[in-house]
PDB file with SEQRES, HELIX, SHEET and CRYST1 records, atoms N, CA, C and O in Angstrom:
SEQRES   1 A   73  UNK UNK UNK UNK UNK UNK UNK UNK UNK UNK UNK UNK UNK          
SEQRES   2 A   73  UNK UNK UNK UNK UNK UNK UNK UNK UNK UNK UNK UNK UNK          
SEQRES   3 A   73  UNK UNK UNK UNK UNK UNK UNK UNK UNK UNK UNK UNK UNK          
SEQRES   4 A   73  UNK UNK UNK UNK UNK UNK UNK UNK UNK UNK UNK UNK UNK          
SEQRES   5 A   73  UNK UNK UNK UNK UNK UNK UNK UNK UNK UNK UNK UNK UNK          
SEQRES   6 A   73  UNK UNK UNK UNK UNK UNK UNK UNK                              
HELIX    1 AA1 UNK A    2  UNK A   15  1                                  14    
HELIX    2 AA2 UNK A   44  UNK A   53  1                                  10    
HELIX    3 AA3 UNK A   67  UNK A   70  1                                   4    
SHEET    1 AA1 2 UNK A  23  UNK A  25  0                                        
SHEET    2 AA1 2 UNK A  28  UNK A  30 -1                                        
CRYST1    1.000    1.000    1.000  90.00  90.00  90.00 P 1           1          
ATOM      1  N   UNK A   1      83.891  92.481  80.669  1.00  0.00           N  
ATOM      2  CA  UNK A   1      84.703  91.776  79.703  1.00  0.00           C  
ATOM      3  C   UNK A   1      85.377  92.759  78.747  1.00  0.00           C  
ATOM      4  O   UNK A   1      86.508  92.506  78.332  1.00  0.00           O  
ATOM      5  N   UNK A   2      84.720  93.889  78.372  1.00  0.00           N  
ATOM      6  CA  UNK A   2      84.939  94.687  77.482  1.00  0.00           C  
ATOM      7  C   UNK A   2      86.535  95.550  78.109  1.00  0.00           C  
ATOM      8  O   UNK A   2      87.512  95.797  77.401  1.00  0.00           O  
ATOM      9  N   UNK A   3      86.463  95.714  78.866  1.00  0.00           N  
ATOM     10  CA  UNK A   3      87.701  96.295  79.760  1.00  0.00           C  
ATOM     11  C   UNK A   3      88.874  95.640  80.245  1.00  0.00           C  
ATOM     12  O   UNK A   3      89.947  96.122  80.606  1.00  0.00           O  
ATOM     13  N   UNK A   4      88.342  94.038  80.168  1.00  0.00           N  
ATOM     14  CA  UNK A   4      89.706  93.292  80.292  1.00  0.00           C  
ATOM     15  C   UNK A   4      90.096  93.004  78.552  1.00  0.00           C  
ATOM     16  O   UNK A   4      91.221  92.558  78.329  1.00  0.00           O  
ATOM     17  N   UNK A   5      89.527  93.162  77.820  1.00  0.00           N  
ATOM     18  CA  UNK A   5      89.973  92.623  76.293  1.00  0.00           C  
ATOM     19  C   UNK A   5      91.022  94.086  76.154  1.00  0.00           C  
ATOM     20  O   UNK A   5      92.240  93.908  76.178  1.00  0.00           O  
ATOM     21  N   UNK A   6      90.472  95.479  76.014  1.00  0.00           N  
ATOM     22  CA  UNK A   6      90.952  96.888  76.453  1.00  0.00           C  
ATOM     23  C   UNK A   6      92.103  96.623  77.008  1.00  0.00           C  
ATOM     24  O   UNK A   6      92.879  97.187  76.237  1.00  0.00           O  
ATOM     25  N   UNK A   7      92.967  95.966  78.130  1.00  0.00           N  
ATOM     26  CA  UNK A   7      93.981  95.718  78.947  1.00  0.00           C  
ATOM     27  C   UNK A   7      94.797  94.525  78.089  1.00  0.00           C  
ATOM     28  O   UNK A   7      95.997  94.329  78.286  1.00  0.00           O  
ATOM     29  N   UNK A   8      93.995  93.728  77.087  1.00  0.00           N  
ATOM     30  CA  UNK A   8      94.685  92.651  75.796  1.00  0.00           C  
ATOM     31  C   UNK A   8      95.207  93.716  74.871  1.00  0.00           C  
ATOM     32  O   UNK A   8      96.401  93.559  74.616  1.00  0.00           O  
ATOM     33  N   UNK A   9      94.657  94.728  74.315  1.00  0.00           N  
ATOM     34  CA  UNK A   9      95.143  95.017  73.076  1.00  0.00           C  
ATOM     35  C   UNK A   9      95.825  95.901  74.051  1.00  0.00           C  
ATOM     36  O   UNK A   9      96.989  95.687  73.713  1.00  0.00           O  
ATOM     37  N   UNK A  10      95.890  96.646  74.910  1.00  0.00           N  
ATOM     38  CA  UNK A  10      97.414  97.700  75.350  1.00  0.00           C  
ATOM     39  C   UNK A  10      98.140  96.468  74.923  1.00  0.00           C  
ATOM     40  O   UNK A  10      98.582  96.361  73.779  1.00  0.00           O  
ATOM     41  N   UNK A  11      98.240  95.755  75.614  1.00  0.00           N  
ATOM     42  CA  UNK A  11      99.603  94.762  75.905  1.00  0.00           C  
ATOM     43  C   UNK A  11     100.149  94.418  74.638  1.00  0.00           C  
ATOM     44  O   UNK A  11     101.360  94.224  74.529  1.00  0.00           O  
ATOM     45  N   UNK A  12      99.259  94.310  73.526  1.00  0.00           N  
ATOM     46  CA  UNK A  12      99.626  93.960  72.028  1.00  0.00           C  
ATOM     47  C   UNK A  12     100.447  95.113  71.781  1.00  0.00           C  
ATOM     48  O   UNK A  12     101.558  94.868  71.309  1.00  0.00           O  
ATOM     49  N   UNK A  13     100.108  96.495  72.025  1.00  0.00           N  
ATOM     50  CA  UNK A  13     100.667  97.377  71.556  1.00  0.00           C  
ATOM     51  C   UNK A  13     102.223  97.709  72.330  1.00  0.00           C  
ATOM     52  O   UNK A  13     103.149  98.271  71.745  1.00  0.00           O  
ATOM     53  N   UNK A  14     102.258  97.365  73.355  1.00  0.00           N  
ATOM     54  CA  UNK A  14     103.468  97.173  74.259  1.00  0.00           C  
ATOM     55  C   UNK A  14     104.844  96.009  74.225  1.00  0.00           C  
ATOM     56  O   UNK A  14     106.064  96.122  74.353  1.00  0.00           O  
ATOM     57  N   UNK A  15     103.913  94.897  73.987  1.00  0.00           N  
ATOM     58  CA  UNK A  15     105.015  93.450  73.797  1.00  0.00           C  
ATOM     59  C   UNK A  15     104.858  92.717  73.152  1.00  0.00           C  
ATOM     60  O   UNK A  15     105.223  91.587  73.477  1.00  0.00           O  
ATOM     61  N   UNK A  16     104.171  92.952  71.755  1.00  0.00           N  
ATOM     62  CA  UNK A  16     103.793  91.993  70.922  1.00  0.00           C  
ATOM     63  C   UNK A  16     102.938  91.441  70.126  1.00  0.00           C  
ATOM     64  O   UNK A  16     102.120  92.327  69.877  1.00  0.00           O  
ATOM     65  N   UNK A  17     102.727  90.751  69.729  1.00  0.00           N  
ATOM     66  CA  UNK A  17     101.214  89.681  69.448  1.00  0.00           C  
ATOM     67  C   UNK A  17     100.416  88.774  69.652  1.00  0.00           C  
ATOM     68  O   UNK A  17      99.656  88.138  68.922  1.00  0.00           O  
ATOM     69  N   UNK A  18     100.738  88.756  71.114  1.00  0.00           N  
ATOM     70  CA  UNK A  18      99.770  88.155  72.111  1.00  0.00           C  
ATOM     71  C   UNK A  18     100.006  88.288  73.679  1.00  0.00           C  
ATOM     72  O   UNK A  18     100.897  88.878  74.291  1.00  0.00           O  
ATOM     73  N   UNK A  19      99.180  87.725  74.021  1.00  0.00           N  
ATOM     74  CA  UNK A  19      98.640  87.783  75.779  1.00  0.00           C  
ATOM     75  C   UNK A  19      98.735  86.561  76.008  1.00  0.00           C  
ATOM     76  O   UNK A  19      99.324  85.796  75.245  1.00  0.00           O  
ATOM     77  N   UNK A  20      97.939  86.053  77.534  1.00  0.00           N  
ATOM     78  CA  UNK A  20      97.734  85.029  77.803  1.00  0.00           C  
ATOM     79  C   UNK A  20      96.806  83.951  77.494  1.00  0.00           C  
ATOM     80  O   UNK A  20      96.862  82.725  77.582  1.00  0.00           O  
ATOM     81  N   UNK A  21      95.550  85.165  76.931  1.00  0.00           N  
ATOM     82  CA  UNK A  21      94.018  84.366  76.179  1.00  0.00           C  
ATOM     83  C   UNK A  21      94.428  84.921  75.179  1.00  0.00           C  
ATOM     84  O   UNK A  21      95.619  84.689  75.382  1.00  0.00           O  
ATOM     85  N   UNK A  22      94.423  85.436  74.312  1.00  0.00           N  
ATOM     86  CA  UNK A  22      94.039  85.910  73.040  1.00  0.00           C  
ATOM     87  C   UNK A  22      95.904  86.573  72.179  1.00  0.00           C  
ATOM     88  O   UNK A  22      96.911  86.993  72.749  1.00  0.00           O  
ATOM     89  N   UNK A  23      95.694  86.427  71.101  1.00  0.00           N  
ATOM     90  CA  UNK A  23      96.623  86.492  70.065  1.00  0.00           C  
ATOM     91  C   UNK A  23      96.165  87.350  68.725  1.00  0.00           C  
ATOM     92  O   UNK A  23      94.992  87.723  68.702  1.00  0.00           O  
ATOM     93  N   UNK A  24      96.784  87.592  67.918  1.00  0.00           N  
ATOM     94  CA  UNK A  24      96.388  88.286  66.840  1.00  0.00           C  
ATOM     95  C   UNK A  24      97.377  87.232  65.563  1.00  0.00           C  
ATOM     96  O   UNK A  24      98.552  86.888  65.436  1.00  0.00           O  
ATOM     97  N   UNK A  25      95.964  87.009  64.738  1.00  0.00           N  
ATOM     98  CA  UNK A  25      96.701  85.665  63.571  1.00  0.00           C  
ATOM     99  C   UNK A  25      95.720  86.575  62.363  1.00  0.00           C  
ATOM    100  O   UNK A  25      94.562  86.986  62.301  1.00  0.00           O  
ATOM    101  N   UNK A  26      97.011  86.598  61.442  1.00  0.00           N  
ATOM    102  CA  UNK A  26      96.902  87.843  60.648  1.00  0.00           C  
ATOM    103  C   UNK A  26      96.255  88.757  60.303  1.00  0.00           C  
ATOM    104  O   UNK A  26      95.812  88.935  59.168  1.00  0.00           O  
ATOM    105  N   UNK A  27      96.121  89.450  61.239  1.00  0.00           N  
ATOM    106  CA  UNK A  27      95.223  91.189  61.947  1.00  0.00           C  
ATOM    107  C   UNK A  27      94.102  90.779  62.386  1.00  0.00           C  
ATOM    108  O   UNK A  27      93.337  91.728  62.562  1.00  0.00           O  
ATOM    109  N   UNK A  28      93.564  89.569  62.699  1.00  0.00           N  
ATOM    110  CA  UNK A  28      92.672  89.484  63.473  1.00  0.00           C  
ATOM    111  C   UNK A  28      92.972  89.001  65.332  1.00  0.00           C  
ATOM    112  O   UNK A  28      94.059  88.772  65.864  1.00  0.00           O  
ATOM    113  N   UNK A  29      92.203  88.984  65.682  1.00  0.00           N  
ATOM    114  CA  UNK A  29      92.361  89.052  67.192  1.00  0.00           C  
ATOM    115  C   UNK A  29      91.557  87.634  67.557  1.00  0.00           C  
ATOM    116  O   UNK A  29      90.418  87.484  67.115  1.00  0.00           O  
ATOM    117  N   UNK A  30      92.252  86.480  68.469  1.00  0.00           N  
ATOM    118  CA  UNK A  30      91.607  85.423  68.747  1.00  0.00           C  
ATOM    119  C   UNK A  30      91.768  84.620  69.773  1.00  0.00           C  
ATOM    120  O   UNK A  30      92.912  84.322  70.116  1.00  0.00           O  
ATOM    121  N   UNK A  31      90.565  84.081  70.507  1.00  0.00           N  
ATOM    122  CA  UNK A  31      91.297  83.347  71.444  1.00  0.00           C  
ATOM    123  C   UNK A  31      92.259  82.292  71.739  1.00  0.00           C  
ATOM    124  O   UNK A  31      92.063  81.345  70.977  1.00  0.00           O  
ATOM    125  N   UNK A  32      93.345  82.058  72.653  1.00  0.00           N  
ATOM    126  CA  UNK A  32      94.138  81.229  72.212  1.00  0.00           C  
ATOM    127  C   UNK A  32      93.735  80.063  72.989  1.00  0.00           C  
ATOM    128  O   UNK A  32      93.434  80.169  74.178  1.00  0.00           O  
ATOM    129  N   UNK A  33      93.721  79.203  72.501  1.00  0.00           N  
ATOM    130  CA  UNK A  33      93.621  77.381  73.032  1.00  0.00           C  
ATOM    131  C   UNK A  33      93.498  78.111  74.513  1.00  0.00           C  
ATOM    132  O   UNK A  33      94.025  79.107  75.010  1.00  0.00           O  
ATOM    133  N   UNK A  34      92.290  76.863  75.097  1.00  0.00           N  
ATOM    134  CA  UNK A  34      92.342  77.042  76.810  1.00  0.00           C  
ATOM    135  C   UNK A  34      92.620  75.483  76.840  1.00  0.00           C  
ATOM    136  O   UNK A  34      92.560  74.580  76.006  1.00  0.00           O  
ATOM    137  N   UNK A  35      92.959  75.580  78.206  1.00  0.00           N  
ATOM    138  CA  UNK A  35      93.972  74.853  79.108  1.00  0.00           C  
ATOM    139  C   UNK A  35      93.025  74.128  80.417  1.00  0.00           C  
ATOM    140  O   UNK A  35      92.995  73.073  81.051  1.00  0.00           O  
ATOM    141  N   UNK A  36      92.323  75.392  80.354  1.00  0.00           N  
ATOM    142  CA  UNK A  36      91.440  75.470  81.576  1.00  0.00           C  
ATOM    143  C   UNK A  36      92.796  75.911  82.828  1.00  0.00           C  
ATOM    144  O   UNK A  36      93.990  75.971  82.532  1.00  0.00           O  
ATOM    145  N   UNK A  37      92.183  76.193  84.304  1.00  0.00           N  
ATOM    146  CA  UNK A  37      92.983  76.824  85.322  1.00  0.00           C  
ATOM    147  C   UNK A  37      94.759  76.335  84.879  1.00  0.00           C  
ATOM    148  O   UNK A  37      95.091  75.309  84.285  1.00  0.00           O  
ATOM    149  N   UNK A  38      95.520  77.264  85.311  1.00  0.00           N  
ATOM    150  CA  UNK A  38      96.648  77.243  85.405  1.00  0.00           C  
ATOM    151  C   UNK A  38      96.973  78.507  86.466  1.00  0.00           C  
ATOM    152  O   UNK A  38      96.284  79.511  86.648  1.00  0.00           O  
ATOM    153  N   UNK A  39      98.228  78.144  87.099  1.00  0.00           N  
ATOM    154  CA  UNK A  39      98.963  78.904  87.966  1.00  0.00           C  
ATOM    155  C   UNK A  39      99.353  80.209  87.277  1.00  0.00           C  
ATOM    156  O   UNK A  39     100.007  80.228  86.234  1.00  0.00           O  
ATOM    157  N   UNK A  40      98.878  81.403  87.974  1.00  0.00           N  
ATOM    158  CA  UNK A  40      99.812  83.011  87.420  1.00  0.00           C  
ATOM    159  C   UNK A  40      99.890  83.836  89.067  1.00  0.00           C  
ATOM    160  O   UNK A  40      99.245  83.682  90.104  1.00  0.00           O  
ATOM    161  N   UNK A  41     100.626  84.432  88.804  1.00  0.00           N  
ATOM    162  CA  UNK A  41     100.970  85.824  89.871  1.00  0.00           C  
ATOM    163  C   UNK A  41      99.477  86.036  89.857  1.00  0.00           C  
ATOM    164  O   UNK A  41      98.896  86.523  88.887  1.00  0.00           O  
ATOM    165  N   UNK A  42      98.768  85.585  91.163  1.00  0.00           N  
ATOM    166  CA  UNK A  42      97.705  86.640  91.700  1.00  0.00           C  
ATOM    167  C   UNK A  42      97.776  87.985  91.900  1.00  0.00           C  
ATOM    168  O   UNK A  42      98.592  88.511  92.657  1.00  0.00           O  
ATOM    169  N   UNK A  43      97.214  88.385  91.459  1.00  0.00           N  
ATOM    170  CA  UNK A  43      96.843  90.423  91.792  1.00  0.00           C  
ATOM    171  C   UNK A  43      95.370  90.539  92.393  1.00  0.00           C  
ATOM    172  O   UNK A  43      94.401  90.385  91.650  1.00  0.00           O  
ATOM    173  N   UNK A  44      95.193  90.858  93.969  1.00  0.00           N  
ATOM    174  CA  UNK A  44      94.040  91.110  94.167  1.00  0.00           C  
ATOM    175  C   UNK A  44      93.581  92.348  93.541  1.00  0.00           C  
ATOM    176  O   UNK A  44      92.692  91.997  92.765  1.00  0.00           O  
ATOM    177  N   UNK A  45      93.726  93.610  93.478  1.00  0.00           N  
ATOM    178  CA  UNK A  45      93.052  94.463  92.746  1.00  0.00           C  
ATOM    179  C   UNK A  45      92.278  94.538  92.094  1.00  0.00           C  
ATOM    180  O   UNK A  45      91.205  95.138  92.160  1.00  0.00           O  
ATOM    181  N   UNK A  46      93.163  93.318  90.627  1.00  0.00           N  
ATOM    182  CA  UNK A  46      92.688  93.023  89.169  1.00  0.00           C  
ATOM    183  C   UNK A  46      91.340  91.583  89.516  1.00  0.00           C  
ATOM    184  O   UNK A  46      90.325  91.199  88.935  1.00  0.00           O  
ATOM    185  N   UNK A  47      92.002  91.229  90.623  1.00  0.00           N  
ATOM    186  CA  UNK A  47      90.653  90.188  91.269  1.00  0.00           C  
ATOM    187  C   UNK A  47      89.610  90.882  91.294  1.00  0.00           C  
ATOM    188  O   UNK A  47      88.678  90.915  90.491  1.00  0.00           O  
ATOM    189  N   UNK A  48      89.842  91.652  92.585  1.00  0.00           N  
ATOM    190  CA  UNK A  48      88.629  92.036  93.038  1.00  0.00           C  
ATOM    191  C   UNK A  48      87.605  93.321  91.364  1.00  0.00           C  
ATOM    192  O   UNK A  48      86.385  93.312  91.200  1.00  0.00           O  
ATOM    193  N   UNK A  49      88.242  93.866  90.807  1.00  0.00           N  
ATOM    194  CA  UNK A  49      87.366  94.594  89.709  1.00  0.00           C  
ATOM    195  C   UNK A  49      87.050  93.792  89.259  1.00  0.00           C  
ATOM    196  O   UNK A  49      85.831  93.653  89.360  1.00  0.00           O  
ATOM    197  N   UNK A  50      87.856  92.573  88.375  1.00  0.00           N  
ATOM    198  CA  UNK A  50      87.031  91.552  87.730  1.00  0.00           C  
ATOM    199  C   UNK A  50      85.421  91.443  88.249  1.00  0.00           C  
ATOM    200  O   UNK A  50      84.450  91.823  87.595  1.00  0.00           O  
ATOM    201  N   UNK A  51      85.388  90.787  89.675  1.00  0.00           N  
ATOM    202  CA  UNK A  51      84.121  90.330  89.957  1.00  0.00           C  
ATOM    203  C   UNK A  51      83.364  91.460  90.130  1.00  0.00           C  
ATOM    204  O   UNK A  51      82.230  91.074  90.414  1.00  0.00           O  
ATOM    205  N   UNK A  52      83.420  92.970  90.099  1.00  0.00           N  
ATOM    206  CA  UNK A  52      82.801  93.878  90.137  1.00  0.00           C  
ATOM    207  C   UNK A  52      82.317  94.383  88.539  1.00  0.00           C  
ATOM    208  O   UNK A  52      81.176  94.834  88.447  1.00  0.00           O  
ATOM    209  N   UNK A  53      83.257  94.305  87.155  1.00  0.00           N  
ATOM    210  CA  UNK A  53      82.858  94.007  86.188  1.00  0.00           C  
ATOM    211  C   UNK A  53      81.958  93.531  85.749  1.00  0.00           C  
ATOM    212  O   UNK A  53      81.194  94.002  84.906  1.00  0.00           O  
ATOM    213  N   UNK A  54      81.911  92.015  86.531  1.00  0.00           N  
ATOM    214  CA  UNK A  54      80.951  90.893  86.281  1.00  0.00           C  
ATOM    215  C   UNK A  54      79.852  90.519  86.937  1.00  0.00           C  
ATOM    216  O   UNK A  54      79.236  89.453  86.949  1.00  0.00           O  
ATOM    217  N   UNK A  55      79.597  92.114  87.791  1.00  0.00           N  
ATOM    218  CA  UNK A  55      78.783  92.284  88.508  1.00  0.00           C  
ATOM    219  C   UNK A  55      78.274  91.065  89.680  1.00  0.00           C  
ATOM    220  O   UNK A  55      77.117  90.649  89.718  1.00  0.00           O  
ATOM    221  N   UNK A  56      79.403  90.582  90.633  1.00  0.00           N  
ATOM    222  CA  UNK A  56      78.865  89.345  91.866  1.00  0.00           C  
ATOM    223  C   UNK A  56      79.551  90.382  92.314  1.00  0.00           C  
ATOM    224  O   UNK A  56      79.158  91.092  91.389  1.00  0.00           O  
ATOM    225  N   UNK A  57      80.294  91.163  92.975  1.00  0.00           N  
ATOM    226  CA  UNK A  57      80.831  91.921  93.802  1.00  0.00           C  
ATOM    227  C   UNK A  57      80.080  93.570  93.673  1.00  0.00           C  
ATOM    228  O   UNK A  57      79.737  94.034  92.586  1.00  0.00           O  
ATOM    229  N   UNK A  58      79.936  94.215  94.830  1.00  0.00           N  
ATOM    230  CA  UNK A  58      79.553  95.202  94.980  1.00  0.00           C  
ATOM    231  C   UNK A  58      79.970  96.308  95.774  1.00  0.00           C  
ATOM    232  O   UNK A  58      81.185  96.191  95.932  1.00  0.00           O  
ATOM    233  N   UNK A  59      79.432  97.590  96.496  1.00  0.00           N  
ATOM    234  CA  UNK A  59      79.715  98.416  96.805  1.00  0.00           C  
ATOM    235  C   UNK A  59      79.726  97.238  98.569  1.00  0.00           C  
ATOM    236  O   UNK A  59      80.702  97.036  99.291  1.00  0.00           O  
ATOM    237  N   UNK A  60      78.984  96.960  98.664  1.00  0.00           N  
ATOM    238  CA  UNK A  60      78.665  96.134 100.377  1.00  0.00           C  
ATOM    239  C   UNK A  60      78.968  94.565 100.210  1.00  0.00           C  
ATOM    240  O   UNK A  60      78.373  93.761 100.926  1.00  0.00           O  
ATOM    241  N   UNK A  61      79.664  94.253  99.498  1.00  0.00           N  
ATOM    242  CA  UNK A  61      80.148  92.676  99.335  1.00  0.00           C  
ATOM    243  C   UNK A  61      79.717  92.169  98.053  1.00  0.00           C  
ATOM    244  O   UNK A  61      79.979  92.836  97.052  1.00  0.00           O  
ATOM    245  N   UNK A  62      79.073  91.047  97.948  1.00  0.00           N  
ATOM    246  CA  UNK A  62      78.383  89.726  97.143  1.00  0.00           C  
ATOM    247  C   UNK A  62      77.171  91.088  96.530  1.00  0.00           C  
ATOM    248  O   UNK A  62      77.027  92.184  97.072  1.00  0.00           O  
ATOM    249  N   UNK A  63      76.713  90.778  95.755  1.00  0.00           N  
ATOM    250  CA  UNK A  63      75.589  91.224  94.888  1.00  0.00           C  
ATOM    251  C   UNK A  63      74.896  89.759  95.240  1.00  0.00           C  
ATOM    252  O   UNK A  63      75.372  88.666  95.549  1.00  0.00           O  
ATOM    253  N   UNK A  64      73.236  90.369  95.004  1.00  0.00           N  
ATOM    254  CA  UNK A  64      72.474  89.186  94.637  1.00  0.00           C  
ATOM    255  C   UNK A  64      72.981  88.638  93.754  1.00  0.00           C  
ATOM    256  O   UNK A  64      73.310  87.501  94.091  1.00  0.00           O  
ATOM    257  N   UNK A  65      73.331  88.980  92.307  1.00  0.00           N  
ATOM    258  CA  UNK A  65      73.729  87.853  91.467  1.00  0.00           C  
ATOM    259  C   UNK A  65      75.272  86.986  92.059  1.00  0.00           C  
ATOM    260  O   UNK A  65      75.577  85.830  91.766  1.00  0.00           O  
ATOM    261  N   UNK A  66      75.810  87.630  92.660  1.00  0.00           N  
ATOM    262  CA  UNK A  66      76.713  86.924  93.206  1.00  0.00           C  
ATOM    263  C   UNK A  66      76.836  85.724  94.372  1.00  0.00           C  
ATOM    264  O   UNK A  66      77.711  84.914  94.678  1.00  0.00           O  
ATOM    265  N   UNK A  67      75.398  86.067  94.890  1.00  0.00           N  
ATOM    266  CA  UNK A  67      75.039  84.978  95.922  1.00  0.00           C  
ATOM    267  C   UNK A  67      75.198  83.776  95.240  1.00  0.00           C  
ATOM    268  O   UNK A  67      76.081  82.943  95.441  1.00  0.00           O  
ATOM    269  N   UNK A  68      74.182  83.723  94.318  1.00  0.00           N  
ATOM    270  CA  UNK A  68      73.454  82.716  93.427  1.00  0.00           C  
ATOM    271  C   UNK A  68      74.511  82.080  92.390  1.00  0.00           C  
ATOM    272  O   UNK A  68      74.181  81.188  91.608  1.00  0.00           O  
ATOM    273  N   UNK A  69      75.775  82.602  92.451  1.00  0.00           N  
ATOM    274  CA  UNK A  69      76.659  82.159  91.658  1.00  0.00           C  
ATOM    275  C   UNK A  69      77.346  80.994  92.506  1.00  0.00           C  
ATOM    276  O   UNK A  69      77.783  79.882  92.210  1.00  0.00           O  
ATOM    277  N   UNK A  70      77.242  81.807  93.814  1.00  0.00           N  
ATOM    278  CA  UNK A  70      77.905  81.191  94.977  1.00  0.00           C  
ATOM    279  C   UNK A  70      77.312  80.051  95.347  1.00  0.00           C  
ATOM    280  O   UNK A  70      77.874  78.974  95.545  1.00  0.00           O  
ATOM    281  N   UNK A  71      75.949  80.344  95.456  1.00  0.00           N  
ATOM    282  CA  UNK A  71      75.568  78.620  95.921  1.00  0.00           C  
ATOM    283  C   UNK A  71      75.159  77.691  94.783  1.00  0.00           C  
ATOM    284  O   UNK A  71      74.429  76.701  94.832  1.00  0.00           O  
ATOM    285  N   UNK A  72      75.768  78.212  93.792  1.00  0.00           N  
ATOM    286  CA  UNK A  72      75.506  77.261  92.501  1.00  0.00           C  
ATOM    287  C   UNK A  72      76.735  76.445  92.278  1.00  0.00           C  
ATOM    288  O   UNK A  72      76.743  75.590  91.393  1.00  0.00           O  
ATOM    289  N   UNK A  73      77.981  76.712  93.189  1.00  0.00           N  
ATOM    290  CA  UNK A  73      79.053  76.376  92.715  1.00  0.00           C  
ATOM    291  C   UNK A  73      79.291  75.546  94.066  1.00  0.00           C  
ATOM    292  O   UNK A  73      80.329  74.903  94.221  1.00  0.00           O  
TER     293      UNK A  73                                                      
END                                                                             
């Protein structure tokens, strides 16, 4: 999580005062209203690290914790 927030504030510093989750309302940093799912340009790359971040993806596929995410859903 810490590395996708890291990839929020570049973008602040690049185009503005906000992203897609999060905004900055006067010098603080916050999440913005969810929606829940909505449509964006998929990027597998940024997919696939996510779930390696979040530790269900691994060096050989699924992680144990990733199994268990899997058959929970």
């Amino acid at each position: 999580m810490r590395r996708h927030l890291w990839v929020a504030l570049r973008k602040f510093q690049r185009q503005g005062d906000y992203t897609f989750l999060v905004e900055s309302d006067d010098g603080l940093i916050r999440l913005r209203e969810k929606d829940g799912p909505v449509f964006t340009n998929p990027r597998l790359g940024p997919a696939i690290r996510f779930l390696h971040d979040i530790h269900l993806l691994g060096e050989n596929g699924l992680t144990r914790r990733g199994v268990e995410v899997l058959q929970a859903s």
